[in-house]
N, C-alpha and C positions, 0 to 999 in steps of 0.2 A: 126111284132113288133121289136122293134130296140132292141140290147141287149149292151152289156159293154165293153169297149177298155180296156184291159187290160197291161200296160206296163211293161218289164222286162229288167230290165238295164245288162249289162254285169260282174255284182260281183253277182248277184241274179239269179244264175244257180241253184233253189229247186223246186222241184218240190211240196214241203209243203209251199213254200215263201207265206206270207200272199195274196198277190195280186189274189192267184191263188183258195185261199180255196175253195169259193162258185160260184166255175165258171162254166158257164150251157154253155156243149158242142155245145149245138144247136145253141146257139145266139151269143154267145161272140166271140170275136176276141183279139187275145196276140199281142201286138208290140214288136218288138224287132230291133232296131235300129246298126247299125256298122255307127259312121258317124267321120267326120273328125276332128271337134273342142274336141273330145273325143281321138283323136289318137294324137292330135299335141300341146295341150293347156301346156304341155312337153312334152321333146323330148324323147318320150317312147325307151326302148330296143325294139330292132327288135323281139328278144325271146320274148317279153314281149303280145306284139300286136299277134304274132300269137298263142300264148297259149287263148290268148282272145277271140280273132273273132274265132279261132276254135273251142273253147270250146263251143262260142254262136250259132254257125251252128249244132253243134251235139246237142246241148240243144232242138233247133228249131225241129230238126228232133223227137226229142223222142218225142216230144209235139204232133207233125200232125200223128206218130204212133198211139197215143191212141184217133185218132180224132178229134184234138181241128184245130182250125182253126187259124194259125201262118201269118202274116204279118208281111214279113221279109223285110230290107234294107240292101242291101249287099253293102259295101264302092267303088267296084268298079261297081252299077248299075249305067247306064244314066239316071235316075233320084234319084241317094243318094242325100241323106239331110245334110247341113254342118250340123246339131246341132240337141241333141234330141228333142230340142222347136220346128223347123222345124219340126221335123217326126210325134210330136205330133200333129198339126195344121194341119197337111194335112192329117194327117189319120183321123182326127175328121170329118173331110170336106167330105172326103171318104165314108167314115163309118156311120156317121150321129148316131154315139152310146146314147144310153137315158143316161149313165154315164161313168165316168173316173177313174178307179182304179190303185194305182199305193203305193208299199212297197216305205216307207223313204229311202231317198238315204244315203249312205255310206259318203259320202263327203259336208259338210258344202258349198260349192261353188256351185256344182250344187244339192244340195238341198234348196240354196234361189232360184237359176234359177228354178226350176219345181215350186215352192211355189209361186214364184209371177205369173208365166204362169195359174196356176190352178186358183188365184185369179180374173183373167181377162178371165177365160175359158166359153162359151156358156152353156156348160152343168155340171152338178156337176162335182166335181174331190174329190174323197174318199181320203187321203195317210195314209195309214196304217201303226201300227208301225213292226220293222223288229222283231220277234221275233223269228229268230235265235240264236240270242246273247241270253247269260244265265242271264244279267243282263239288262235290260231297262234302256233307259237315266235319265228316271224318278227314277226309285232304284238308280243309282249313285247317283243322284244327293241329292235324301234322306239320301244316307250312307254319302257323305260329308258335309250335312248340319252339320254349327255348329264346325266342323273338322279346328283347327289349321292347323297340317298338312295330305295331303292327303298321304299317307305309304300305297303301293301294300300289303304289308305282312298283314295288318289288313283288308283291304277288302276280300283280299285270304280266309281267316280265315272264315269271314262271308258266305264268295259263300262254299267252303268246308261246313261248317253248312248247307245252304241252299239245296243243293244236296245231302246230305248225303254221300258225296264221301269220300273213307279214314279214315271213322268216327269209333270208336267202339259205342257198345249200351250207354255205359254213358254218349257220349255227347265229351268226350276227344279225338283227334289226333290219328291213329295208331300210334305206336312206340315210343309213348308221345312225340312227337314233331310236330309243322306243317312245318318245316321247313328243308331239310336237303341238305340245297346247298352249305355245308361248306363240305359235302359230295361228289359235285360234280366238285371241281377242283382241282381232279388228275394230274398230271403233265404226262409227255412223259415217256410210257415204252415198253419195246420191243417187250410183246404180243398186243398191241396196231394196229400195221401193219396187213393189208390185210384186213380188215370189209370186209363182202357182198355188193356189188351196190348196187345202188338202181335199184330197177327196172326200166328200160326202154321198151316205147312202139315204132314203127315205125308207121310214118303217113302212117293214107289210103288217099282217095282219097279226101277226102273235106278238109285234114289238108293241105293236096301237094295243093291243091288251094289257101289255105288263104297263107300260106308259098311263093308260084309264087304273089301274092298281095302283100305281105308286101314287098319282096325281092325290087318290081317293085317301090311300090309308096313310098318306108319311105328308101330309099338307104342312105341318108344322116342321117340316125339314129344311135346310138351308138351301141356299140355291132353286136357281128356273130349270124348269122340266123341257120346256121348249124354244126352240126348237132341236130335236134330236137328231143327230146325222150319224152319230158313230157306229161301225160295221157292228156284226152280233154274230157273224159266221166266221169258220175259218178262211172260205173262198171270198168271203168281202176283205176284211183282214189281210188276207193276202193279195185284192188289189191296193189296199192304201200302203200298201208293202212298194209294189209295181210303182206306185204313183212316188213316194218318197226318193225312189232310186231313180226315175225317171226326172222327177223335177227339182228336186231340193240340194237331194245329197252333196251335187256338186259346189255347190256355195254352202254348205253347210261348218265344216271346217272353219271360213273365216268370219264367221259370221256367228257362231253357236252362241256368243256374249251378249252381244248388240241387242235393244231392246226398241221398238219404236209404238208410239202411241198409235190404235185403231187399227193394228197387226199383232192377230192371238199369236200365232204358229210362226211367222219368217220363213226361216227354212229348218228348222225342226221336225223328227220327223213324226210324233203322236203317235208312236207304236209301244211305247210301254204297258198302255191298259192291256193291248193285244196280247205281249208278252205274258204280262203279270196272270189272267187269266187262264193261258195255255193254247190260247188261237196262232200262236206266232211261235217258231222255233227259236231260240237265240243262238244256235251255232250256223244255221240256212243264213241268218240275215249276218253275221261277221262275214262269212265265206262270199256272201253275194258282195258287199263293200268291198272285201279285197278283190274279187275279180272284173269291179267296176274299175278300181284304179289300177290292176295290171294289163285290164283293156282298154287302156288310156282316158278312160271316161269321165274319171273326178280325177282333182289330186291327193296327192298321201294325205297333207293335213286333215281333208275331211273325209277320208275313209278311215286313216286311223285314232281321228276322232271320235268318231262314230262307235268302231268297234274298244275301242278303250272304256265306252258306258257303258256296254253290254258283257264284252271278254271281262272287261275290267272291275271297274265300278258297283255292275250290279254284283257280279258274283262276289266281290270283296263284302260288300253292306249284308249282304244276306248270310257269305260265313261267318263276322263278323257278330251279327245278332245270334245265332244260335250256340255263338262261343259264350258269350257276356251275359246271356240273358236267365235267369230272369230278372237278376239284380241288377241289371245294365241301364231300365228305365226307370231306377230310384235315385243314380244319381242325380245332384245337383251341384256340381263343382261351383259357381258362383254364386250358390246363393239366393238366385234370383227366385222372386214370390210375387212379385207385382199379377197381378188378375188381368187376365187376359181381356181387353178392352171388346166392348159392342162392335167398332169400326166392324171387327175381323169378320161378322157376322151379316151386318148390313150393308159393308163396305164404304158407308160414311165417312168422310175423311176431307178436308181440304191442303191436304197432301197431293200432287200430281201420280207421281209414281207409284203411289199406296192404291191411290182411289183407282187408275187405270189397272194395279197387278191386283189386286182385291176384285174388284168389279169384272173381271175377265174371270177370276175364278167364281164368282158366283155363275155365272151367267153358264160357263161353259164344264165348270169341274175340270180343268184344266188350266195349267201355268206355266211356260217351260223354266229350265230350272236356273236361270240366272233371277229369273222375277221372282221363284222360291227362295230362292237363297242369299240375294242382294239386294233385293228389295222387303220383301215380306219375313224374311227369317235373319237378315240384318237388322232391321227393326225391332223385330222380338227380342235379341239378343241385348241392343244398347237400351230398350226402357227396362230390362230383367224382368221379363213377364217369365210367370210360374211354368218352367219345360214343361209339367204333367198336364198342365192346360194349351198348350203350344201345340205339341206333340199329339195331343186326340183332336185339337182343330187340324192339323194338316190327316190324320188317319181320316178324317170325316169327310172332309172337303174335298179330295181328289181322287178320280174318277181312277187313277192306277194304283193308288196307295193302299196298300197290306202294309202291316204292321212288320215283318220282315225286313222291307226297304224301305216304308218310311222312318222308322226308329233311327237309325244308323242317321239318315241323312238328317231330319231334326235336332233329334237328343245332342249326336256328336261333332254333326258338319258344324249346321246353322245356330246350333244355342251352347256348341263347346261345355255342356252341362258334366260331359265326361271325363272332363280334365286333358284333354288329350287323348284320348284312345284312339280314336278315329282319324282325328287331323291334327297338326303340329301345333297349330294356330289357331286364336280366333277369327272366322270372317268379317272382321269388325270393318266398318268403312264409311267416311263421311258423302254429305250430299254430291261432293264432286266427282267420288266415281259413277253413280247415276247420271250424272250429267255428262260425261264423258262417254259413256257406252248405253246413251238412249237422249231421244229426242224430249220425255216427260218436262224436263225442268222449265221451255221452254211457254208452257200454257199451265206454269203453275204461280202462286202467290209470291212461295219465296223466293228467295236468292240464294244457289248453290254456292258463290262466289263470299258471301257473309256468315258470320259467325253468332255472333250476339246481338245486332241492330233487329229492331221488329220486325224487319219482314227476311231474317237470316233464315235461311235451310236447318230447321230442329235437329236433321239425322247430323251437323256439324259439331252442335252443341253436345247433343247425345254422345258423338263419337269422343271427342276430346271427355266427356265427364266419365266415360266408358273405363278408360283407361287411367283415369286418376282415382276411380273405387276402385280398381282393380288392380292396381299399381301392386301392392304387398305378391301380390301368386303369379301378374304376367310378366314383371317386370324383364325376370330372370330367363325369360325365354328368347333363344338366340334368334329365332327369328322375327321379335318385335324389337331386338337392341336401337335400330334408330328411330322405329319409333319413338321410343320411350326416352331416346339422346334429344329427340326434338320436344318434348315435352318437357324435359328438364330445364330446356331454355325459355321455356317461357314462362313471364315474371306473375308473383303472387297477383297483381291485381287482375287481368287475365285471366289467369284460374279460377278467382272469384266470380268476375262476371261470366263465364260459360258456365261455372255449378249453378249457380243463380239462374240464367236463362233453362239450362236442362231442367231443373227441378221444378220450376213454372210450367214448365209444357207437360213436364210429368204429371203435377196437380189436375190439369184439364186433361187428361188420357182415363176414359170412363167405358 
């Protein structure tokens, strides 16, 4: 008797992923696909691909340990499949399964590709919803019914109730507040230096394969392959878990902002790819943070800052995208069309901050997210480079990045392309907040402190001319009013000379 194809895409490394609940050892067969319209559809990081495919070879492996029977497609077999509709089709043909189960995909793009495949498929196709996430598309989409505007802080609020995370008995916030990220950006201090790494692991023998693969076939991809340290199992995963709560967590809170040059991580903790892929729970690690700070071990700030990216943040950006989408990454609220320059690619720049948060992502596929988003996605925003070109350089480039959570955080955080959907404001800001929350300014050309003299901080000029093309649609937004009241005060020749300097630096941005 024929039993059930089971498929598991490469972000669905659980061994609890719905697909897998009621699955009868004897009968069933798992797909797990590595094919090439998945490696190339962007031009992924080299890091990026082989934390992937390795992660999915040791997944595959643990699976045939406990006896299940895994039908695997390795991207370099003579007969890989360019697409998982291909791998689907011929395994069904194969296999000749009485059904098709398969967890909802992460990504709006190929989850109308598997939705229309299953609609035309011979035998049922089940797609189950992913209940990993603490909130279902359907709960977002309830909590925004009706909702003006969608504000992460009042869904937080709710998911906090929902889980009982950080609550006291009556119902109120610990510390009476839900909030304490006014807490967490501390500026540069001199015990700040030397955090613990993070842990690093060295490949065995199936990661040194996928590594000689990607090396081979994706040569013309961005980013260095070596040196590789990141886990690829759930038991590694869950030591850089051990090690984050052991070393970092606790200075993570005042610290999460601060950026210093020849320090990837600080105290950050690099478990989103974990998450993102399915090696890492995200309700185990909120529960572990609160029980760090109720066993006195960190304090609230950076346990409930912590759990505010994951309770909060991620699940916001992710219901968020499968509210909006697919028309969510056409907008272009400002406008902007400027062509994404080479720097992003080579990381060229004599820029300090650019070339150090550039050059960290090439190297590593990794950036924590004030260098995302105040440095490299601040930037994108005041030269008005084209979101659809922004937006598939941050999908390609980062070693956690699905299109799920990166959309939300680009399109809407970093390039306000939405009009506000996402965030009230734009992240608009000049060289001085860099300077203020990182050591970069210090071994670079310009001057954070100048405007328009040659050797003035460009993101100055940028910022002030930011806000004079945009004057007509930002003006009116209550939380830029003083900005825009200090703008008002300064006189036409001023204005002149920073359009003047922005538009010059614009000319030389290739």
């Amino acid at each position: 008797m024929p039993g059930t194809l089971r498929l598991i895409l490469g972000d669905q490394l659980s061994r609890d992923l719905s697909a897998l609940r009621d699955i009868d050892v004897k009968r069933d067969t798992i797909l797990m696909a590595e094919v090439a319209a998945e490696a190339t559809y962007v031009p992924h990081h080299k890091k990026k691909l082989a934390f992937i495919f390795a992660a999915m070879r040791h997944f595959a492996e643990d699976l045939r340990r406990e006896g299940l029977t895994v039908r695997y497609h390795r991207l370099d077999d003579d007969n890989a499949q360019p697409g998982i509709v291909e791998a689907l089709t011929e395994a069904v043909q194969d296999v000749e399964p009485n059904a098709v189960v398969m967890t909802e995909c992460g990504e709006w793009r190929l989850d109308s590709l598997l939705r229309d495949w299953a609609a035309e498929c011979a035998v049922p196709v089940d797609i189950r919803k992913d209940d990993r996430f603490l909130a279902g598309k359907e709960d977002f989409a309830e909590w925004a019914d009706g909702r003006k505007q969608l504000r992460m802080e009042y869904f937080y609020r709710e998911m906090r109730r929902r889980y009982d995370i950080l609550m006291e008995p009556d119902g109120k916030p610990v510390g009476g507040r839900w909030n304490f990220d006014s807490e967490n950006r501390k500026p540069l201090s001199g015990d700040m230096f030397g955090p613990e790494p993070p842990l690093q692991h060295q490949p065995d023998e199936i990661t040194r394969d996928v590594l000689d693969m990607v090396a081979e076939r994706f040569a013309d991809h961005p980013g260095d392959l070596d040196p590789f340290h990141y886990a690829v199992t759930r038991d590694d995963a869950a030591a850089c878990a051990d090690d984050f709560f052991e070393h970092r967590l606790a200075r993570f809170g005042d610290h999460q902002d601060a950026m210093l040059a020849g320090q990837d991580i600080l105290y950050h903790a690099l478990l989103s790819l974990y998450l993102n892929v399915g090696l890492l729970d995200p309700l185990d690690l909120c529960r572990r943070a609160e029980a760090a700070y109720r066993d006195g071990n960190v304090p609230l700030n950076s346990a409930e800052g912590f759990i505010r990216q994951i309770l909060g943040w991620r699940e916001y950006v992710r219901g968020l995208y499968w509210l909006k989408m697919p028309d969510y990454a056409q907008s272009n609220f400002l406008s902007a069309e400027r062509p994404l320059p080479t720097m992003f690619w080579d990381g060229e720049t004599d820029l300090a901050c650019l070339r150090a948060a550039l050059g960290q992502t090439l190297r590593t596929a990794y950036a924590h997210h004030i260098q995302r988003l105040m440095v490299i996605g601040n930037f994108a925003l005041l030269c008005g480079f084209d979101p659809r070109q922004v937006c598939e350089w941050y999908l390609s480039i980062y070693v956690d990045a699905f299109e799920w959570v990166e959309l939300p955080n680009t399109h809407g955080m970093a390039l306000f392309a939405d009009g506000g959907v996402l965030g009230s404001k734009p992240y608009a800001a000049s060289g001085k907040y860099i300077d203020r929350m990182s050591d970069y300014c210090g071994s670079c050309r310009y001057d954070p402190k100048k405007t328009v003299e040659d050797d003035a901080c460009p993101y100055n000029a940028l910022y002030w001319n930011f806000l004079m093309e945009h004057s007509d649609i930002l003006s009116g937004n209550p939380r830029m009013a003083l900005i825009y009241k200090g703008l008002s005060k300064m006189d036409d020749k001023k204005r002149a000379a920073i359009r003047e300097k922005a538009c010059a630096f614009l000319k030389g941005v290739s």
